[in-house]
C-alpha positions in Angstrom: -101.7 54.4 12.5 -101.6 50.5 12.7 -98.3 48.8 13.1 -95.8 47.7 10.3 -95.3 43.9 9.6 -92.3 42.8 8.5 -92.6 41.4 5.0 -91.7 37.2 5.2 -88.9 35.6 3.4 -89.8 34.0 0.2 -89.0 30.3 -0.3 -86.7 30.7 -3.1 -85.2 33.3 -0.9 -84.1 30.6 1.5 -83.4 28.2 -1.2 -80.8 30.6 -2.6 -79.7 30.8 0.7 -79.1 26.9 1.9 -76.9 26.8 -1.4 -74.6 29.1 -1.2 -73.8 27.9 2.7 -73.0 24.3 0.8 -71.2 26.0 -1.3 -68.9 27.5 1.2 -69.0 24.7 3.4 -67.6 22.5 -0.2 -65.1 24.7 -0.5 -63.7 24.9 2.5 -64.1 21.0 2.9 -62.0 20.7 -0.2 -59.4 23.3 1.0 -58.8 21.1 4.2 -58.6 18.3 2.1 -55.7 19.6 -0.5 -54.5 21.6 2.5 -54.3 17.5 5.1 -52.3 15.7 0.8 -49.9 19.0 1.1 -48.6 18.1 4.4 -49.0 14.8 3.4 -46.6 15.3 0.3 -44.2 17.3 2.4 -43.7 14.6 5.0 -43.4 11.7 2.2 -40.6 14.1 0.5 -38.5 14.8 3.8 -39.0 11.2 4.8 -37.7 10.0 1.3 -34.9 12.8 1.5 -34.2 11.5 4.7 -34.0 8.1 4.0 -32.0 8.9 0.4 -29.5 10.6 2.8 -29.1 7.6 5.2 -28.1 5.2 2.3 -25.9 7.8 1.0 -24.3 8.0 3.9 -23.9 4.3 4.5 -22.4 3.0 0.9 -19.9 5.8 1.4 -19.1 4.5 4.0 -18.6 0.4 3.1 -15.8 0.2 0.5 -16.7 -2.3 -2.4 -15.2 -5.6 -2.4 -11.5 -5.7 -3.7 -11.5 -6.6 -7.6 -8.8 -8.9 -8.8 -6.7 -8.7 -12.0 -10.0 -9.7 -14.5 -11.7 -6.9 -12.4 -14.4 -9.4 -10.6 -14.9 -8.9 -6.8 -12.7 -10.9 -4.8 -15.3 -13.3 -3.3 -18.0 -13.1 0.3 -16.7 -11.2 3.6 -16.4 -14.3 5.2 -14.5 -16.0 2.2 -11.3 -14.0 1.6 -12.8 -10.3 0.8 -10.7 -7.7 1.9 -12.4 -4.9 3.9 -11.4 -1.5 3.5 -10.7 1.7 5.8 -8.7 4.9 5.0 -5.6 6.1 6.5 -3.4 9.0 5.2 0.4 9.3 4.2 2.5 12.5 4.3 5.0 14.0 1.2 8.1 12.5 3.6 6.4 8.9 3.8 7.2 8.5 0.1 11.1 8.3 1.3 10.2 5.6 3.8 10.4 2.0 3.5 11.6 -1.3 1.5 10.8 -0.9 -1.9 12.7 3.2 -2.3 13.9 3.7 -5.8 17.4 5.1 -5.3 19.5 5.6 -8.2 21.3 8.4 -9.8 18.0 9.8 -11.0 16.7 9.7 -7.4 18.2 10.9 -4.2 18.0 8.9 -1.1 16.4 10.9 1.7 18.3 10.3 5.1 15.9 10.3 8.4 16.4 11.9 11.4 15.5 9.1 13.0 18.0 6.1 12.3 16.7 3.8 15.1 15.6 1.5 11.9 19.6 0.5 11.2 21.4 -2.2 13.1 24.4 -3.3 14.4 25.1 -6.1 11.9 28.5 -7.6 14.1 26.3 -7.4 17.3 23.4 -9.5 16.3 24.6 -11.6 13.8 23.5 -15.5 14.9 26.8 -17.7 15.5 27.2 -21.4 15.0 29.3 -23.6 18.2 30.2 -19.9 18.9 31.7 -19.0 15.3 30.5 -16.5 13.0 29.0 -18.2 9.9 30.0 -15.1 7.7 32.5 -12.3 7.9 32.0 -8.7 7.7 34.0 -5.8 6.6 34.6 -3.5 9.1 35.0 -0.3 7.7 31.6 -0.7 5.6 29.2 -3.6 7.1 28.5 -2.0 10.2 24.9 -1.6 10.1 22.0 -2.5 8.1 17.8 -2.0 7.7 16.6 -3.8 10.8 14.0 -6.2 8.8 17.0 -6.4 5.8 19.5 -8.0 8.1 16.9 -10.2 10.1 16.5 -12.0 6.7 20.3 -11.8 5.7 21.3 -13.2 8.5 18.9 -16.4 8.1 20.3 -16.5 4.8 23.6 -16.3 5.1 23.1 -18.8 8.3 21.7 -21.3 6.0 24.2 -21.5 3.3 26.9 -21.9 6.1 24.8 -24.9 7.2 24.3 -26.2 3.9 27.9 -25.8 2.3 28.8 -27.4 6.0 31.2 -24.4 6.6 33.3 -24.7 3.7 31.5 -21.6 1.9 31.3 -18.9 4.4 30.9 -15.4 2.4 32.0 -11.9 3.2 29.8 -8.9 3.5 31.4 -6.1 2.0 29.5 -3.4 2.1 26.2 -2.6 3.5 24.7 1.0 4.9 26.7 3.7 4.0 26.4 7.2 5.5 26.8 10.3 3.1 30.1 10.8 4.3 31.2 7.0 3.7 30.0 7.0 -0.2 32.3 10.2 0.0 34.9 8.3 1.2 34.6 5.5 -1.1 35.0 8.1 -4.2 32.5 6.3 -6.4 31.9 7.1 -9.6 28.3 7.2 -7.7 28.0 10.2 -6.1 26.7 10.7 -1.9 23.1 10.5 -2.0 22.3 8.6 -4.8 24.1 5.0 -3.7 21.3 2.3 -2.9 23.2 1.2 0.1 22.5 4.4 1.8 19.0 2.8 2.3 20.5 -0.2 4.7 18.9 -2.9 2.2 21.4 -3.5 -0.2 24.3 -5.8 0.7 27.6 -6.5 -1.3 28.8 -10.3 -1.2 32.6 -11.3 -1.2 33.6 -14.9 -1.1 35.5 -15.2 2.1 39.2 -14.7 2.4 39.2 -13.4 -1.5 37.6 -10.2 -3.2 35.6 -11.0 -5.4 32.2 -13.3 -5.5 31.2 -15.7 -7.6 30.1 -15.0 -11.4 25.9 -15.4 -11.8 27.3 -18.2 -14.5 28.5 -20.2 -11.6 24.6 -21.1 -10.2 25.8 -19.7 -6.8 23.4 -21.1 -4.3 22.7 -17.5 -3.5 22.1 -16.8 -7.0 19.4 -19.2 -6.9 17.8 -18.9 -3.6 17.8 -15.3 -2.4 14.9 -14.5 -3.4 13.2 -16.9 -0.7 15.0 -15.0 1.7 13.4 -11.1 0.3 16.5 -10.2 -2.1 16.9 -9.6 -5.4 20.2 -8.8 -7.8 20.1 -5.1 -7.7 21.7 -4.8 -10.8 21.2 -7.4 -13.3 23.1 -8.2 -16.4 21.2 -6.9 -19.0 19.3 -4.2 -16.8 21.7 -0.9 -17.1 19.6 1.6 -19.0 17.4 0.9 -16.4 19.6 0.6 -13.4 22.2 2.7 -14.6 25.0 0.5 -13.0 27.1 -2.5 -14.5 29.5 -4.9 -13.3 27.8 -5.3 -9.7 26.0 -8.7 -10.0 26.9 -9.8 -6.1 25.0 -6.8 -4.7 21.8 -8.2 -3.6 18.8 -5.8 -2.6 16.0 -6.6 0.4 12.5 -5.6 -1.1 10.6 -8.8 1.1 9.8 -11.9 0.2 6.3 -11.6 -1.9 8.7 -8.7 -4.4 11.4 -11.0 -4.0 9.7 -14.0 -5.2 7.7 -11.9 -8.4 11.0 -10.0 -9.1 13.2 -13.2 -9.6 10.1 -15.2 -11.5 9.6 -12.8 -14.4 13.0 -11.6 -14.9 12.9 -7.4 -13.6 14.8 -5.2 -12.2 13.5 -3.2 -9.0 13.0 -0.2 -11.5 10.9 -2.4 -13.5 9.2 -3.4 -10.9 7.9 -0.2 -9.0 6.9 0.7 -12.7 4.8 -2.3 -13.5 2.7 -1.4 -10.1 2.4 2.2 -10.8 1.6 1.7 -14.0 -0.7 -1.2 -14.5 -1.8 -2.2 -10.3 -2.8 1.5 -9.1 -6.4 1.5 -8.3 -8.7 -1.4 -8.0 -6.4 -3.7 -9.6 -4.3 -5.7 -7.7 -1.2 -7.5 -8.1 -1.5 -11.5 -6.8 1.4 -13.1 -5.8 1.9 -16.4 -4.4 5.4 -17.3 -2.5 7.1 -20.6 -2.5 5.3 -21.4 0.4 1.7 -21.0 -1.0 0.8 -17.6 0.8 -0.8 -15.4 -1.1 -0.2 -11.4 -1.5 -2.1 -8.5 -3.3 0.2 -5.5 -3.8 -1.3 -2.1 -5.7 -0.1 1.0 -6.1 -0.9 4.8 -4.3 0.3 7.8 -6.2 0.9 11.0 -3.9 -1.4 13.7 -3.7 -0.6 17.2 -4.7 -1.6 18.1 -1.1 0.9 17.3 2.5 -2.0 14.4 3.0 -2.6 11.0 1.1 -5.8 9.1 1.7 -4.8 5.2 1.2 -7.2 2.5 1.4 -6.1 -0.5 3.7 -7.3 -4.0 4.9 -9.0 -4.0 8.4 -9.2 -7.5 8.3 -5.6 -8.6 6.3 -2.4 -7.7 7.8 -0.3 -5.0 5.5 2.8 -3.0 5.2 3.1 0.1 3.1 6.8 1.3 1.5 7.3 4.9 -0.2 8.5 4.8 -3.9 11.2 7.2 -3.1 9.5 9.0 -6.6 5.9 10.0 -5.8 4.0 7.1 -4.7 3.2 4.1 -2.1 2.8 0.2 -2.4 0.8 -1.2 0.0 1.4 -5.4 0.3 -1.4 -7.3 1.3 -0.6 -10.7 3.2 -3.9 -12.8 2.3 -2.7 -15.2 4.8 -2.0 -13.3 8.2 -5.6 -11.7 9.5 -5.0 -8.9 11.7 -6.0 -9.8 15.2 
């Protein structure tokens, strides 16, 4: 028997053959190719996801300029803007500070701490060694530290200027609980406004009694460059809810002082005006007799123990309780902070 060739492979064999190996080889070319833009995509997203997060991040973190009472920013970072940062407040800071409401509607809450009162006899300033005002000793013992620093200028000044002839008497001042008790006011213990250590009640000296606000008492007219206000104005008692007690004169600082006495309120007007109208982005301006410039806006309290408040970095600022439910924060414009 001869041996058995192999039959041979016809051309269009092979030529069926060729094609479907450029087939493959095209599909798995274009495989790689969607496969290399799929990783492509995917690194493009997380870069753009990560870059989307880092900007995020950074406007959260850079408070917008401050916007002034027409709501426009209140200029470059280098040309009076104020920049922000956050601090927090607790439920008892809103019974701390210059600017507490206290009236019958709201009690006064007395610290613990009462390292904030002074010794008004001790460190009053004296003139050729003479006291340039007198004191009652039963009730003008002590005072708010920063309320008698001011008082005491005051008063020093008007001794200087009436050349000693019209020395004044300070009635009353702080009063403890137990000395509104005493006094048995028709205002009961806790809700007297000298329990804060601002308030101060003026007697001409050797008599008892002060002046009438008809008389243009240089007091009258120039407490308020010294931080004080008339507590109770004539004309004021459904808001105040006290009459007849025109010579007790409140410390709320200069920049209140000064926007108090120029538009005619009373301190209850006041704090409403700010809660009202300045809370937010809109801020108070105020400009003292001696040109510097203030911004004062208003925080209401959280529901929570914590309040976030926004504050200058670069503006020296001081921030009272309401004694209601809120905080004012005052801005001096002209004192950077170091």
């Amino acid at each position: 028997m001869g041996n058995r060739s192999t039959p041979s492979r016809s051309f269009n064999t092979l030529k069926h053959s060729n094609r479907d190996q450029r087939i493959k080889r095209n599909r798995q070319a274009r495989l790689s190719l969607l496969a290399m833009i799929f990783v492509a995509i995917a690194i493009a997203l997380t870069l753009s996801i990560f870059l989307i997060c880092s900007l995020v991040d950074h406007f959260s973190t850079v408070t917008p300029p401050n916007l002034d009472d027409t709501g426009s920013g209140s200029g470059e970072e280098n040309n009076g803007e104020i920049l922000y940062e956050q601090i927090t407040k607790t439920k008892d800071d809103v019974h701390t500070g210059i600017l507490l409401i206290v009236n019958e509607e709201y009690e006064y809450v007395f610290p613990t701490d009462q390292s904030y009162l002074i010794k008004i006899a001790e460190n009053r300033t004296k003139v050729d060694g003479k006291n340039p005002y007198q004191l009652n000793t039963t009730y003008a013992k002590e005072m708010h530290r920063e309320a008698f620093a001011y008082m005491d200028k005051m008063l020093l000044d008007y001794f200087r200027i009436s050349e000693g002839d019209g020395a004044v008497m300070v009635k009353y001042a702080y009063r403890s609980y137990q000395d509104q008790e005493a006094l048995n006011s028709t205002i009961g213990a806790g809700f007297s406004d000298h329990h804060t250590g601002c308030c101060i009640a003026l007697h001409q000296a050797d008599t008892s009694n002060f002046p009438p606000i008809e008389s243009t008492h240089w007091i009258y007219e120039n407490a308020y460059q010294y931080g004080f206000v008339m507590r109770y104005p004539v004309g004021k008692e459904d808001k105040t809810l006290v009459s007849d007690y025109e010579h007790c004169f409140r410390y709320v600082g200069i920049p209140h002082a000064a926007y108090i006495n120029a538009n005619d309120l009373c301190l209850e007007e006041y704090v409403d005006l700010l809660k009202n109208q300045y809370a937010g982005d809109q801020h108070l301006k105020i400009q003292d007799k001696d040109g510097n410039d203030y911004e004062v806006y208003y925080v209401a309290a959280g529901a929570d123990e914590l309040t976030t408040i926004k504050v200058p970095k670069n503006y020296a600022y001081t921030i009272s309780g309401d004694n209601i439910g809120g905080f004012i924060v005052t801005v001096c414009l002209d004192t950077p902070n170091a």
